[in-house]
N, C-alpha and C positions, 0 to 999 in steps of 0.2 A: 462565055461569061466567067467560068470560074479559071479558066485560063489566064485572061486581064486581071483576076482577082488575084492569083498569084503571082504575075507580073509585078502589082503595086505592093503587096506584100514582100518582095525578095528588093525592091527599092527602097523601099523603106528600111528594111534592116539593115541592107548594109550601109544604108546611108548613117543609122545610128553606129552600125559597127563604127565605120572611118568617123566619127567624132567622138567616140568614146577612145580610139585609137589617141586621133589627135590631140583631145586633153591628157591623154596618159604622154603621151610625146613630149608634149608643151612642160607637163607638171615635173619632169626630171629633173630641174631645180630647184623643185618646190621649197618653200619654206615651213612649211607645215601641214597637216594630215589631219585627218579626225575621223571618228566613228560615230555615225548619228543613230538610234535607236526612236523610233516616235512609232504611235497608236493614235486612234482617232476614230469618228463617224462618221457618219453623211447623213445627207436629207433622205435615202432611199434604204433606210435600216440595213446598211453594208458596216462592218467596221475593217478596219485597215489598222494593219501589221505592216512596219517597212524602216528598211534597214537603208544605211545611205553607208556613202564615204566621200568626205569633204575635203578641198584642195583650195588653200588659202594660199598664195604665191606671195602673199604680205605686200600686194597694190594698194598705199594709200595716197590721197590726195586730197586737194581743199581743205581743210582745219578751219571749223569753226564753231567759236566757242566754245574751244576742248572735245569735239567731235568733229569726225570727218569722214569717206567715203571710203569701201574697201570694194574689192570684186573677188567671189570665189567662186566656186565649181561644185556643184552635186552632185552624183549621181545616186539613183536609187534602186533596190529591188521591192517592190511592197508585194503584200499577199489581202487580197479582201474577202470577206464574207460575208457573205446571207441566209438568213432562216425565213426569207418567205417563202412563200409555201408553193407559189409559181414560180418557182428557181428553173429556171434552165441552165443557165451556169453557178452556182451559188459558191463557187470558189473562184476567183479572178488574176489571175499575178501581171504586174503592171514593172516595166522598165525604163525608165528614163533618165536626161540631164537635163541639166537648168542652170543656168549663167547666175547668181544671184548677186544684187547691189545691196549693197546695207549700210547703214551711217550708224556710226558707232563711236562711244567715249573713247578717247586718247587714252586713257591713263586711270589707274585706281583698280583696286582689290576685285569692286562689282564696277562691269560696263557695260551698261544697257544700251541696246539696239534696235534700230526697225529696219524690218529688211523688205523687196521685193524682187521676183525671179519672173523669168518665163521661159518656160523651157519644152521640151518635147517628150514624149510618153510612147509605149506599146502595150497594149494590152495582151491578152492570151485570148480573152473572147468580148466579141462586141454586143451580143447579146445577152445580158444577166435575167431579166424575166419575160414571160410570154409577152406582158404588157411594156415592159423598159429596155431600148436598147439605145446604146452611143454611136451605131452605125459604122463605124469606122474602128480599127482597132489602133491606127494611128491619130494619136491627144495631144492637145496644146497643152500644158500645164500653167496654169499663172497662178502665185502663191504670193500674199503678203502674213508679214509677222512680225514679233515683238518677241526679246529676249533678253540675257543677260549672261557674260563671259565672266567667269569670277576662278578664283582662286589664285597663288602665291603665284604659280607659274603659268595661269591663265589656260589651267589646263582642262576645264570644264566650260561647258554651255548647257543653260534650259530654256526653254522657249514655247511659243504658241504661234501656230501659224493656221490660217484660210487657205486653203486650195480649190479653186475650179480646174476641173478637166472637160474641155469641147475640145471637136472637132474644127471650130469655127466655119462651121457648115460647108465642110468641104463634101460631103452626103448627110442629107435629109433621112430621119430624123435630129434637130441636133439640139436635144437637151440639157446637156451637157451635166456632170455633178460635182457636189460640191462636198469638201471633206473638214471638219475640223480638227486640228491634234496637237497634242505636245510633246515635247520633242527631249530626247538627255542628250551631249555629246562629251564624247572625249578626245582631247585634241592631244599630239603626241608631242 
C-alpha cells in the first residue's frame, strides 16, 4: 500500500514539476510579472500565508463595454496554520498553479475586475486534525474574485478572492476547504 502511495505521490510531482516547467518555458516572452502577497482564513480555524508570482503574457480579447478578457498564470507557495488543540499537522505548506480568466476595464488609473481560476495544488500533509482530513495531498484549487489594477503605470493590484480546495473525490473522505483572503501585488 505505501509503496502505490508513493507511486502516486512521485506522479504527481513531477507532473506539477513539467507544468511549472512548461509555463516557465511558455512565459520567456512574457509581457509582464508580478509579485502576489495575500493572507486569509478558512471555515476550519487555519489561516493561510502565501506568496504567488504572476505571468500576464498581455492576452487580450473581446472588448466590451470598455472591458474585456485577459488569461494569466499563478503559481503559489502558501503556509497555513492551526491552534486547535487536535492538530496533527497544525502547520501545512501548499504548492500550486492555476490558469486564471478575468474580465477587466481597458483603460483608466483604477480597473476593476473579476476573476475565475482553477488550478491544481500539493499539500505537505493530508491530514490536519484527528477529526479533519482532505485525504489526498493532491487539490483541485477553484478560486473566484474581485479587484482592481490601479496606478500611473499599472503597477499595483488589491484584491479579494474565495478559494475551495477538494480533491473532487478522487479518495473519500472529501471535504474539501474553503479559504477567504486578500491579496497586494506588484507588477513589474
Amino acid at each position: 500500500m505505501h509503496k502505490n502511495k508513493g507511486l502516486w505521490r512521485n506522479k504527481i510531482s513531477h507532473s506539477v514539476i513539467a507544468m511549472t516547467l512548461g509555463l516557465a518555458s511558455a512565459a520567456a516572452p512574457a509581457d509582464r510579472w508580478g509579485v502576489q502577497v495575500a493572507g486569509g482564513v478558512t471555515n476550519h480555524d487555519f489561516k493561510k500565508a502565501d506568496i504567488g508570482v504572476v505571468w500576464d503574457p498581455d492576452l487580450t480579447w473581446w472588448e466590451i463595454g470598455g472591458f474585456h478578457f485577459t488569461l494569466q498564470g499563478k503559481g503559489h507557495v502558501s503556509y497555513w496554520h492551526t491552534t486547535e488543540s487536535n492538530a496533527v499537522h497544525p502547520n501545512i505548506w501548499e504548492v500550486g498553479l492555476t490558469p486564471v480568466l478575468r474580465f477587466v476595464k481597458s483603460s483608466g488609473y483604477i480597473r476593476p475586475f473579476i476573476e475565475a481560476g482553477v488550478g491544481v495544488r500539493l499539500l505537505s500533509h493530508a491530514r490536519i486534525t484527528n477529526d479533519f482530513t482532505v485525504s489526498t495531498v493532491f487539490q483541485f484549487a477553484d478560486m473566484v474574485g474581485v479587484g482592481a489594477i490601479f496606478g500611473g503605470h499599472q503597477n499595483y493590484q488589491a484584491g479579494f478572492r474565495f478559494q475551495h480546495l477538494s480533491n473532487a473525490s478522487i479518495k473519500e473522505p472529501n471535504p474539501g476547504i474553503n479559504f477567504s483572503q486578500v491579496y497586494l501585488q506588484y507588477n513589474f
